[in-house]
C-alpha positions in Angstrom: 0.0 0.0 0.0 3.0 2.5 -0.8 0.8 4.5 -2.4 -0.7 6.3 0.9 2.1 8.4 1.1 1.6 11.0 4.0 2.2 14.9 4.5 1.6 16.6 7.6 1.5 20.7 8.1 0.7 22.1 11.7 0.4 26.3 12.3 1.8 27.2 16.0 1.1 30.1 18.6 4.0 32.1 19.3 3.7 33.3 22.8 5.2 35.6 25.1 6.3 33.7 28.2 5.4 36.5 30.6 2.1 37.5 29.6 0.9 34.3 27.7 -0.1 36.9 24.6 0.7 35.7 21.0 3.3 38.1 19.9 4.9 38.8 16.8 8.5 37.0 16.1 9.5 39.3 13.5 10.1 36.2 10.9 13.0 35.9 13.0 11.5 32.2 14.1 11.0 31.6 10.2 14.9 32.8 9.0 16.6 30.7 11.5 14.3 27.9 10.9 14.6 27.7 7.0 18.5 27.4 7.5 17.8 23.9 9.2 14.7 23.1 7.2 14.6 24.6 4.1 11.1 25.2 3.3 9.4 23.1 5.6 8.9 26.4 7.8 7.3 29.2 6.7 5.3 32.3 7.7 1.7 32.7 7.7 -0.7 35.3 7.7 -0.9 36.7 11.3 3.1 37.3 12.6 2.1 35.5 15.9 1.7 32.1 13.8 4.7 29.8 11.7 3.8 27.0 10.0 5.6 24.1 9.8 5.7 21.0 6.9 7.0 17.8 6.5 8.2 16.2 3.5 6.3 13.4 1.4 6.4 10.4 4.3 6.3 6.5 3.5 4.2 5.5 6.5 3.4 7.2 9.8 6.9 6.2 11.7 8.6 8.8 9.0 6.2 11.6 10.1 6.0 11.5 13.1 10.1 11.6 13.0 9.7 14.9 10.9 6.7 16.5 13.2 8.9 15.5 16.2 12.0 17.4 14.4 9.9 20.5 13.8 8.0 20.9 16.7 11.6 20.4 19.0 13.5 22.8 15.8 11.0 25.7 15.9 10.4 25.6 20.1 14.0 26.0 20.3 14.9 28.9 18.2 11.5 30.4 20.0 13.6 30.0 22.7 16.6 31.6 21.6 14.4 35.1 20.9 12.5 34.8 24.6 9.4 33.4 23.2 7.1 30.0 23.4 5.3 28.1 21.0 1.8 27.1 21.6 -0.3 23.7 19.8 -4.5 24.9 19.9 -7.2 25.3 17.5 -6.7 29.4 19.0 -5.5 31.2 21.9 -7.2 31.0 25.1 -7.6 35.2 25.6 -5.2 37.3 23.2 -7.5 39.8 20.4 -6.6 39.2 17.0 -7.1 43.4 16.9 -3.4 43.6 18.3 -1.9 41.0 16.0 0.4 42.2 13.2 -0.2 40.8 9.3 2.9 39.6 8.0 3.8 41.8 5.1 3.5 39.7 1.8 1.5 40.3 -1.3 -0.7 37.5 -0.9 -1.6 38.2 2.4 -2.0 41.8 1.5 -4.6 40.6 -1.1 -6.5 38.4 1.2 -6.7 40.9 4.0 -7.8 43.4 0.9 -10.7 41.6 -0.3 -11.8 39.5 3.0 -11.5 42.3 5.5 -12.2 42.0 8.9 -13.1 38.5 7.8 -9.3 38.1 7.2 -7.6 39.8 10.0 -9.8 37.8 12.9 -9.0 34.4 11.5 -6.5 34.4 14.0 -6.6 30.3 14.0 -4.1 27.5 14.2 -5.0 23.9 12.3 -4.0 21.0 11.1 -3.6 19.7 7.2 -2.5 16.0 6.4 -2.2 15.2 3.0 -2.5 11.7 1.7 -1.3 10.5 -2.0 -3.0 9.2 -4.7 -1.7 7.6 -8.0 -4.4 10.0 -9.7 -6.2 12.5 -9.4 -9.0 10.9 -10.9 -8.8 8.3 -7.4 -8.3 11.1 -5.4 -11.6 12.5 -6.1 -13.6 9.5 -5.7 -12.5 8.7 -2.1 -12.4 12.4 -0.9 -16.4 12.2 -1.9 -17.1 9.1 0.3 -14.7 10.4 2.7 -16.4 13.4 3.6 -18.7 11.5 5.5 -16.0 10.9 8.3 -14.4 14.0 8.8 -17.2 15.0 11.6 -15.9 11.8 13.8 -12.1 13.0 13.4 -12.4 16.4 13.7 -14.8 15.6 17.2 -11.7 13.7 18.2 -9.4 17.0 17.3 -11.6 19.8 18.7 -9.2 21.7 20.9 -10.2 25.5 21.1 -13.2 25.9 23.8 -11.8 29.8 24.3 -11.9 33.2 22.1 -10.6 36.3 23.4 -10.9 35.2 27.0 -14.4 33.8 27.2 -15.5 30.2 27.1 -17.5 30.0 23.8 -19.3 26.5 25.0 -18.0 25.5 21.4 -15.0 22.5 21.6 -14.1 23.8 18.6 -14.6 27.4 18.0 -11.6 27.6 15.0 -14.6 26.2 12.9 -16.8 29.0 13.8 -14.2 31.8 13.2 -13.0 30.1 9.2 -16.9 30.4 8.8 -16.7 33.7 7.8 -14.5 33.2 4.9 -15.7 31.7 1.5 -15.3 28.7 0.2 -14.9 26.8 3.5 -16.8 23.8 5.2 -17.5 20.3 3.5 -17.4 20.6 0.0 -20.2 19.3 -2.3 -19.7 16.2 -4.2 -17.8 16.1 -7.1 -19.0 13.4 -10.3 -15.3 13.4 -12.1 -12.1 15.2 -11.6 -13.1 16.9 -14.7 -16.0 18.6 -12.7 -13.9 19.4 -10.3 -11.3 21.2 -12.6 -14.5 22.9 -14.7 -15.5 24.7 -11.3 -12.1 25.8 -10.3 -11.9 27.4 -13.8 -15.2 28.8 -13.5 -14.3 30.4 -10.4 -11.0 31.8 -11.7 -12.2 32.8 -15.1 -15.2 34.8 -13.0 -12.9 36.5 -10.8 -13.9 35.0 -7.6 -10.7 33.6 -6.7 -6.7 34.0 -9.0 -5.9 30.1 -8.0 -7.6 26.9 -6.4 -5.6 27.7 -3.2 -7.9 29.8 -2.3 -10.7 26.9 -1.8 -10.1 26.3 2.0 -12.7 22.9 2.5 -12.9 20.8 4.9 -11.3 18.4 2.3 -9.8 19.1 -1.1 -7.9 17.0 -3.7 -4.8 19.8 -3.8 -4.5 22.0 -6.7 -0.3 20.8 -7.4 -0.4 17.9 -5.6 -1.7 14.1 -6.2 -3.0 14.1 -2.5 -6.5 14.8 -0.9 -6.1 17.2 1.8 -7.2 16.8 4.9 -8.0 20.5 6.9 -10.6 20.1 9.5 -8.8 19.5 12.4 -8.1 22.1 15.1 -4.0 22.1 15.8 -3.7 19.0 18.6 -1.9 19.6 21.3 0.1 16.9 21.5 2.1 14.3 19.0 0.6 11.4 19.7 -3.1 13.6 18.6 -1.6 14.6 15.4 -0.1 11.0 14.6 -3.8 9.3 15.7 -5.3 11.6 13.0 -2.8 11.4 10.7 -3.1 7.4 11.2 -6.9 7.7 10.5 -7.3 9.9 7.5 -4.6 7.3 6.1 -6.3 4.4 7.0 -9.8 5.3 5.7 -8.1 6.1 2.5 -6.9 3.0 2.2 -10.1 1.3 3.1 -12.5 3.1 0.5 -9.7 2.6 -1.9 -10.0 -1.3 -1.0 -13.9 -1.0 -1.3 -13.3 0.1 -4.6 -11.1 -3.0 -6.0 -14.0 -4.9 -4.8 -16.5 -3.2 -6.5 -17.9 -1.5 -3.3 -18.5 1.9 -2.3 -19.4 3.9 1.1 -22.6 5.9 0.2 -21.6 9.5 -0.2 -24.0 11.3 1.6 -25.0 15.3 1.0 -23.1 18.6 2.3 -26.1 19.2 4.0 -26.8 16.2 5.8 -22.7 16.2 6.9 -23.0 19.5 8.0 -25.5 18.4 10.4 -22.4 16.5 12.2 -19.8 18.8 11.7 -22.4 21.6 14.1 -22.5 19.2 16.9 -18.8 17.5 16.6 -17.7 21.9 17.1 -19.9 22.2 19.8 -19.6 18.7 21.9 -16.6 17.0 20.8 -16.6 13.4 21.9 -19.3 14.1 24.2 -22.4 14.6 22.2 -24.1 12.1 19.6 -23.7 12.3 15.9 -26.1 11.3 13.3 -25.7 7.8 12.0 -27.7 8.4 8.5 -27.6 4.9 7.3 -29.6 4.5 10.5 -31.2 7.4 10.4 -30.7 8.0 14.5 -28.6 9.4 16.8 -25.5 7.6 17.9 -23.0 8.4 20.7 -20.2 9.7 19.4 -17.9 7.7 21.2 -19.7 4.2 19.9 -19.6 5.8 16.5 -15.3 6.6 16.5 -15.3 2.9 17.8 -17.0 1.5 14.9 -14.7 4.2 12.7 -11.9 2.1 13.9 -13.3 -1.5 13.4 -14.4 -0.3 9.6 -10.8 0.8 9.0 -9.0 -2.3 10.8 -8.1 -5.0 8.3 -5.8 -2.1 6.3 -4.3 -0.4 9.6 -1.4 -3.5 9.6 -0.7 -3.0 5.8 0.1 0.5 6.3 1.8 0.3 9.7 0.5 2.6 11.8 -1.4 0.9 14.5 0.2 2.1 17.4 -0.8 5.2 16.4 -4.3 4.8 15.4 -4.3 3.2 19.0 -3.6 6.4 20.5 -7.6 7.3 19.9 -9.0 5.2 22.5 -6.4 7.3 24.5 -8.1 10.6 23.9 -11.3 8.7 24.4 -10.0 8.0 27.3 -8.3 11.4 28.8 -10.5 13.9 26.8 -10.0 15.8 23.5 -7.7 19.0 23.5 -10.8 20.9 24.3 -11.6 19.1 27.4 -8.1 18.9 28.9 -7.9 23.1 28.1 -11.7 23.3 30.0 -10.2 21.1 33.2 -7.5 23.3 33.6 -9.2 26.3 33.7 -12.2 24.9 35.7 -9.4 23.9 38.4 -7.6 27.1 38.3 -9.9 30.1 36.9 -7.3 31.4 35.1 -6.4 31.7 31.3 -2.3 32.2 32.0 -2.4 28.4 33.4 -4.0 27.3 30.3 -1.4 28.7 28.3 1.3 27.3 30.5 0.1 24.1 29.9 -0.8 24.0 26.2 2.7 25.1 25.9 4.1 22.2 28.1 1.9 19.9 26.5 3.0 21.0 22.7 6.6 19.9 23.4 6.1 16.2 25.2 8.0 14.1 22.4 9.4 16.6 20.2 13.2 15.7 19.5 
């Protein structure tokens, strides 16, 4: 199964270790950074955020080698210029109206035409990329996949706060994206070439200059033979990002398997998806999502369950079931969200929430 080859991208707070704000690092994070890692660690909109990439990985041991790297590479230089980095969906209680905008002509563009939309998105996620021989395959299993991206994502939810209040959301990131255009779970697409005809359409109208600028849920990347994976709030810890990582793989390889056989997982509407996505953002693990083939609810927690069993027979194949394990840990322990909500129940106070997503961020990284 070589062809599930894996990419992972995670966006960081940097923090000031005295008052817990994000801060700007002056790309100085970045500069030193790229002289280790080439382009694997870049800039991103806000100057309070760097973003970090790894290469194309075989299996899930590779990336999490490379995450590790990063995470450990980009904390240390932090370091160096008396600053922290930080691993949540958003920050517990700084305002996106102090952030700077890194000066670049794409951001410059975006902040032009999106606004206010643009300069609150002050949001930190997670993208894993999986490859496909084709972009013709890559189409048909990001369709069916859609349908699964409400039970990961309830498993990834990690940013209960926004600007120092507790939203009642596990994952208020979701909310905040909202405002900008094409975001959310994308519709289904019949062919690649119906895909490729509304990108054009979209370009050739004006409404966007290139098919970056689609920010699903899920999208088979414009360069790249991979479907993209972006729903995820930034996890906390390695072992989160690796469980994910492990699971978008795995149901990739699953529905591909379906498909030598002649089978297919029913790919249900936007609309009816959407339905889960709400209640995944606002409950995490804790609520119940819609099982539609059942038409009922279902506790969430049965439901990642029987995510795993459906994946099982190709987890061995790909090698990565000590990391898919790691999700009955987090069903265990709580999502990001809950941990972040304990530690401010116990201690009424935003500071020790930053302290310990900050802790938290670095267990592992090497």
């Amino acid at each position: 199964m070589n062809e599930f080859t894996l990419g992972i991208e995670e966006e960081y707070m940097v923090i000031d270790p005295v008052t817990r704000e994000l801060t700007s690092h002056d790309q100085k994070i970045v500069e030193a950074a790229q002289k280790i890692h080439k382009d694997q660690v870049k800039a991103e909109m806000h100057q309070a955020v760097v973003e970090v990439g790894t290469g194309i990985c075989k299996n899930t041991t590779e990336a999490r080698k490379e995450i590790s790297q990063l995470r450990y590479t980009v904390s240390q230089l932090a370091g160096e210029q008396g600053l922290r980095i930080g691993a949540a969906g958003t920050h517990p209680f700084s305002h996106w109206e102090k952030q700077l905008i890194t000066e670049h002509p794409r951001y410059n563009e975006i902040v032009n035409e999106l606004q206010e939309a643009a300069r609150s998105n002050l949001i930190f996620g997670l993208h894993v990329h999986v490859g496909f021989q084709s972009r013709e395959l890559a189409i048909h299993i990001a369709n069916q996949v859609r349908y699964f991206l409400p039970h990961v994502f309830a498993l990834s939810t990690n940013s209960p706060f926004w600007e120092g209040r507790n939203t009642g959301y596990r994952s208020f990131r979701t909310k905040i994206f909202d405002k900008f255009p094409r975001t959310g779970i994308p519709d289904i697409f019949n062919s690649i070439e119906d895909y490729d005809n509304y990108v054009k359409l979209l370009i050739k109208t004006n409404c966007m200059d290139n098919a970056k600028k689609i920010w699903w849920d899920i999208r088979v990347h414009p360069f790249f033979d991979t479907v993209e994976f972006r729903i995820c709030d930034c996890p906390m810890l390695i072992e989160e990002t690796m469980a994910f990582t492990a699971l978008f793989q795995s149901l990739c390889a699953k529905l591909y398997k379906l498909r030598l056989q002649n089978m297919e997982f029913i790919s249900y509407s936007r609309a009816l998806i959407n339905e889960n996505k709400w209640r995944a953002a606002r409950y995490g693990i804790d609520g119940n999502l819609i099982d539609f083939g059942k038409e009922m609810e279902v506790n969430c927690r049965n439901l990642i369950l029987e995510l795993l069993d459906f994946v099982d027979d190709v987890v061995d194949d790909l090698g990565c079931r000590d990391d898919i394990n790691y999700v009955h840990k987090i069903l265990e322990h709580g999502t990001g969200a809950d941990r972040q909500l304990a530690v401010y129940q116990q201690t009424g106070n935003f500071e020790a929430v930053v302290d310990y997503i900050t802790t938290q961020t670095l267990i592992g990284a090497k």
